[in-house]
N, C-alpha and C positions, 0 to 999 in steps of 0.2 A: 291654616298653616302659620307658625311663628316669624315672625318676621326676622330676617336675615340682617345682626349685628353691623355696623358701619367698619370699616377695617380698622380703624383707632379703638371700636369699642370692642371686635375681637382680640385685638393685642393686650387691651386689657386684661381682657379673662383671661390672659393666659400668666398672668404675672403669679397668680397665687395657683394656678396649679403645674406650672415650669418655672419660669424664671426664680422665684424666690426660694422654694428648696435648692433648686440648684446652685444659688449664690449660697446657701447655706453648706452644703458638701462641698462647692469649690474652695469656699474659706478655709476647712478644714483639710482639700488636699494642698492646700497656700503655708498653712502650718506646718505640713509636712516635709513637704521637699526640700527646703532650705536646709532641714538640720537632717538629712539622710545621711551625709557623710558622716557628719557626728557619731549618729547612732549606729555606725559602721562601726567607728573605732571604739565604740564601747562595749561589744563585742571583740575588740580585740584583732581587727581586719587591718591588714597591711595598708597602705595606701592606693594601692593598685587596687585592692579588695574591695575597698571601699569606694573607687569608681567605678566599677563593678555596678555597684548595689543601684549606683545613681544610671547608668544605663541601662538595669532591669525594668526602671520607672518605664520606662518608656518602651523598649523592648518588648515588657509585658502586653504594654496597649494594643501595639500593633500586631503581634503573633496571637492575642485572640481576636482579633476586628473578626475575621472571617470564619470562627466559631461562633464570635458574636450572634449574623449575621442568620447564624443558620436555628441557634437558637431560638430568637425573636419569633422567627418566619413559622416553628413549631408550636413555640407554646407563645406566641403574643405577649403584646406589651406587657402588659399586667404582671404576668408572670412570671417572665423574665426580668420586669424588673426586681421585682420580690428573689430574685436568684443574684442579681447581679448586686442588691444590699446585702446579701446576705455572704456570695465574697468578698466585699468590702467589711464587712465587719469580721470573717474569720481570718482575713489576709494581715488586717488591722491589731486584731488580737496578737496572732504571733508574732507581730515587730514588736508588739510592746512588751512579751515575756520572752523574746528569744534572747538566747547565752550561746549563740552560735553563728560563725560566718553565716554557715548552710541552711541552717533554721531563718536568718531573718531574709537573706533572697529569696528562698522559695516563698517567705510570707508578702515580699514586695511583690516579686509575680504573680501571686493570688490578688490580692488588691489592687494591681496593674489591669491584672483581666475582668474584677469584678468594676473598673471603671471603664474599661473599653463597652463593656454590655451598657452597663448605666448609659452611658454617652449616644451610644447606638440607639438605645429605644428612646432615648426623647428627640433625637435627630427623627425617627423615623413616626415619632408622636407627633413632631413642631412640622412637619413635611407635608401630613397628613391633614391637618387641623387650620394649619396657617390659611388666613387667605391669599390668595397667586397673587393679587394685585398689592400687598404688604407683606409677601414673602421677606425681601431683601432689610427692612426693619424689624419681623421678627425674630429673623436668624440672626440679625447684628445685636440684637439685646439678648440673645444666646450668649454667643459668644464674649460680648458685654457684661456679662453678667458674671460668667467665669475665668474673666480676667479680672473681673472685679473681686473675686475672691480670693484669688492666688495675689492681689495688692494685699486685702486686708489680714488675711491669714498672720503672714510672718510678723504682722503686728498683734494681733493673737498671741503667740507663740512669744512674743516679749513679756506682752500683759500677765500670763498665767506662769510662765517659769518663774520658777523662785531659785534657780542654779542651770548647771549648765547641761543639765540632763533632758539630752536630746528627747528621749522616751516621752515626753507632755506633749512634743508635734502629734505621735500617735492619738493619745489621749485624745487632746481637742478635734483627730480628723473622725475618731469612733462617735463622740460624742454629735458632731459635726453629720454625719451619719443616718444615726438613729433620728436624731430632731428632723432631717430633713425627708428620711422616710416618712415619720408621724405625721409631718407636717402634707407630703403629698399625698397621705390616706386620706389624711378627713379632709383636703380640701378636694379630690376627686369628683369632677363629671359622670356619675354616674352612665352618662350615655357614651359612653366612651366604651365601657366593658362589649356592647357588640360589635360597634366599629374597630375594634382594634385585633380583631382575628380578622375582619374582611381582607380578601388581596393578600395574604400572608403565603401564598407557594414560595416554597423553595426552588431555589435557578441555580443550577451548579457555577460557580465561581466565572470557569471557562467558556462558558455558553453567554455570562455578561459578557465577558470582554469581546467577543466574537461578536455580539449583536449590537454591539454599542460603541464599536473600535472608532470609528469619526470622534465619537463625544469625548473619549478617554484619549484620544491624540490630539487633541486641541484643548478643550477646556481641562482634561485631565494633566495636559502639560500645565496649565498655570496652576492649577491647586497642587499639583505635587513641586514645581520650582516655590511657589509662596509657602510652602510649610518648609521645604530648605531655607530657605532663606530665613524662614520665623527661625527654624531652628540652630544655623546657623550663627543668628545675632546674639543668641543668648552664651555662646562659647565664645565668638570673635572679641565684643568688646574687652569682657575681663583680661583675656587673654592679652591683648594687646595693651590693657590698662596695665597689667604686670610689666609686659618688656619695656614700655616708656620710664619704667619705673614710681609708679602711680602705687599706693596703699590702697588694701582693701576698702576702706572706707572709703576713701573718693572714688574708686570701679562701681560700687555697692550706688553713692550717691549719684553716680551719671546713669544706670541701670536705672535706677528710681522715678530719677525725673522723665527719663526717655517713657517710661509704662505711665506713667499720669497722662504723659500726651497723648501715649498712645489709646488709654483706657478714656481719655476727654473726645474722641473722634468715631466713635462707636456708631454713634446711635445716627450724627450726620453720614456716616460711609452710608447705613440703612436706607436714609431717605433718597441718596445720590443715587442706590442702584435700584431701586425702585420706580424712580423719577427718569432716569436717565439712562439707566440699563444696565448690565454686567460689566460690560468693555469699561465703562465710563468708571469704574470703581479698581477693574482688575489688574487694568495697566498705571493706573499711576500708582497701585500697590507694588506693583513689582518694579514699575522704575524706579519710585524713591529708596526700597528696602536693597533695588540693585546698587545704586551709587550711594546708598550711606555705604557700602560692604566695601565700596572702592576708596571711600575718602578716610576709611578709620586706621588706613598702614599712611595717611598722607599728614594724622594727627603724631603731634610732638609734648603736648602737654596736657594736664587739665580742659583748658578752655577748647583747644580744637578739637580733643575727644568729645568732648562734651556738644560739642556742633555736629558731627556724625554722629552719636549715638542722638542724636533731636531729629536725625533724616530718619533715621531707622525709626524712633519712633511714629513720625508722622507716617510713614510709608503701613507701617504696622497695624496704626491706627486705620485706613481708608483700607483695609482687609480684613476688617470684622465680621467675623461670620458669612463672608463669601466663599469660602472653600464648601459651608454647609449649605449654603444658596444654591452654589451652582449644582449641587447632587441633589439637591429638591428638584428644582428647576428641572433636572433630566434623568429623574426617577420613573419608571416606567407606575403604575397601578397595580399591576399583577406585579410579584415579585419584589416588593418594595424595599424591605430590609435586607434580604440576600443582595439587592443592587448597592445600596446604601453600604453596606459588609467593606462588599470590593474599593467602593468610592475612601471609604476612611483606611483600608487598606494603604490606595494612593498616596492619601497627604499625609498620615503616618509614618508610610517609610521616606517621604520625604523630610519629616521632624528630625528621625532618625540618622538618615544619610550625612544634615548640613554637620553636626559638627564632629561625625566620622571624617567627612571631607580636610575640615577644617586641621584634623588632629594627623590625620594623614601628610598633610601640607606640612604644619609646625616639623611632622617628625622627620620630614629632609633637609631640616634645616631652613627653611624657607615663608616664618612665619611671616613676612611683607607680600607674600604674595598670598596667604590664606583667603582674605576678605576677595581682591579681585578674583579668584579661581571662582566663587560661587558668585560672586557681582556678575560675571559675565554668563555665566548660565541663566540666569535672571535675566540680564538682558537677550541674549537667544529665546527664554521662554516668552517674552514681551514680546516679540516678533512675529511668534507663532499665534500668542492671543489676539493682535490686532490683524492679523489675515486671514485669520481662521474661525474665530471664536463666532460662535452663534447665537444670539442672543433668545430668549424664550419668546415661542410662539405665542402672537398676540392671544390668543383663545384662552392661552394657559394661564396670561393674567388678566384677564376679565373673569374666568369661570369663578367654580366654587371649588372650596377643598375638595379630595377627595375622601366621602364618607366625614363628613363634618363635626364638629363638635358642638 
């Protein structure tokens, strides 16, 4: 019998066959999304049109999670994921030759869904594979990893434009793509291909939530307030850098530094919820991301925004990859990806929701209270995780994956 990797030397192995393509497509969807507005109005989209395009991003993700979900559970990893590259390069393709409102949303939605699939099967690869007892490190250099992309991206997307043609984000995320496919072929585990049908039944959506209603009313409370509040902060600050009267470039420059901090705290949140547990990592992510949300209506210039957006970052930072932790953590065996489905479902519409909330607020006129309205659901969410929240059973981090790599 081969003897069983030390959990530092499993994480290793997983760098070259998850972490580093995936830093390679995250880069290229980092290139992208900054200039979607752009490439709105070069098609010729209103402005409203063109926020449009920029809520389909995300929109897309979340109305296929639970397609996602179903197709994993059918045709396994492998195969879906070869489906879910292969929407990312057709959805990819027609942003970059679309001459149409209509034509380039439907191509963002296509590309939206083939990154919801993508994202799903290595959650439910990384879930599978990881070891329990280094769970919470390998999912924070997940997420690590594609925040580290979406940094370097839009410095990409400097590098290679030669004007102001939005259309090269495309480019570099096709490109971005293809390399990061090639790159997970030939670096593939071969032993992976029978492990990754095992456990694959499909669970109807309703039957999770029904079986699993404790886990999704407690820990599914913090992953869906922390993906508000993530999503949230990336609407609030700018927003409010405007009304102070702040130039793009200095919102641009407080957004910036706050993700350094945030992407520099990664890989320690890993070791904290590993070492120390879920709670220990979950609530001071939601405290701090709740009260930077409260102190950015309390800012009046440069320097004081720049003090809240550094809370938000730190708070951002100590919730790396714990949204994906905790759906590992309480991922059943049977049904794995169908659970996982519904679980990104969750923090999805939570991305979704903060800065609908946020834009809801602004439009009563009442953009000082934006940041507190979701501050404080955060802190009601931080309430319930610390009375409720249940951390993984010891067995679960002692044992071995399930169906290993």
């Amino acid at each position: 019998m081969a003897t069983k990797p030390s959990s530092s030397g499993a994480i290793r192995q997983l760098w070259l066959r998850v972490y580093l393509p995936n830093l390679v497509i995250s880069t290229g969807q980092g290139a992208m999304i900054p200039v979607l507005v752009y490439a709105a109005r070069q098609v010729h989209a209103t402005t409203a049109e063109a926020a449009v395009v920029v809520a389909l991003n995300s929109l897309g993700t979340m109305f296929f999670d639970l397609p996602s979900g179903r197709l994993t559970a059918r045709f396994g990893e492998r195969r879906s994921g070869h489906l879910a590259a292969a929407m990312l390069v057709a959805g990819l393709a027609g942003c970059l030759f679309a001459r149409s409102f209509w034509l380039l949303a439907f191509s963002v939605m296509v590309q939206a869904g083939g990154w919801s699939l993508w994202s799903l099967v290595r959650l439910v690869h990384l879930s599978r594979v990881a070891p329990p007892e280094a769970r919470g490190r390998a999912l924070s250099l997940f997420g690590g990893v594609i925040r580290g992309g979406n940094v370097i991206g839009p410095f990409a997307f400097v590098l290679f434009s030669t004007g102001s043609d939005a259309r090269v984000g495309f480019v570099i995320y096709l490109v971005c793509v293809v390399a990061g496919v090639a790159w997970l072929a030939a670096a593939r585990d071969r032993a992976d291909h029978a492990a990754e049908r095992t456990n694959a039944e499909r669970v109807r959506p309703l039957k999770i939530l029904v079986d699993h209603k404790r886990s999704f009313a407690t820990a599914g409370v913090g992953a869906f307030a922390i993906s508000l509040l993530r999503g949230s902060r990336s609407a609030i600050v700018p927003l409010w850098a405007a009304h102070i009267g702040l130039d793009a470039s200095s919102a641009a420059s407080i957004f910036a530094f706050s993700s350094v901090i945030d992407l520099a705290l990664f890989y320690p949140a890993g070791v904290m919820s590993d070492r120390f547990g879920r709670r220990a990592v979950v609530l001071p992510c939601l405290l701090l991301l709740s009260v930077g949300h409260i102190l950015v209506p309390l800012s009046h210039d440069y320097f004081t925004l720049f003090l809240a957006a550094f809370v938000l970052g730190v708070g951002n930072g100590f919730g790396a990859g714990i949204v994906m932790t905790l759906g590992a953590d309480l991922t059943p065996d049977v049904g794995r990806a169908s659970f996982l489905a519904v679980w990104r479902l969750c923090s999805d519409g939570g991305t979704t929701a903060g800065p609908l909330i946020d834009s809801a607020v602004v439009g009563l006129g009442a953009i000082a209270l934006a940041g507190p309205v979701v501050g404080l659901a955060g802190l009601a969410a931080a309430v319930v995780v610390a009375l409720w929240l249940e951390e993984p059973a010891p067995g679960r981090l002692r044992g071995s994956p399930a169906q290993g790599s």
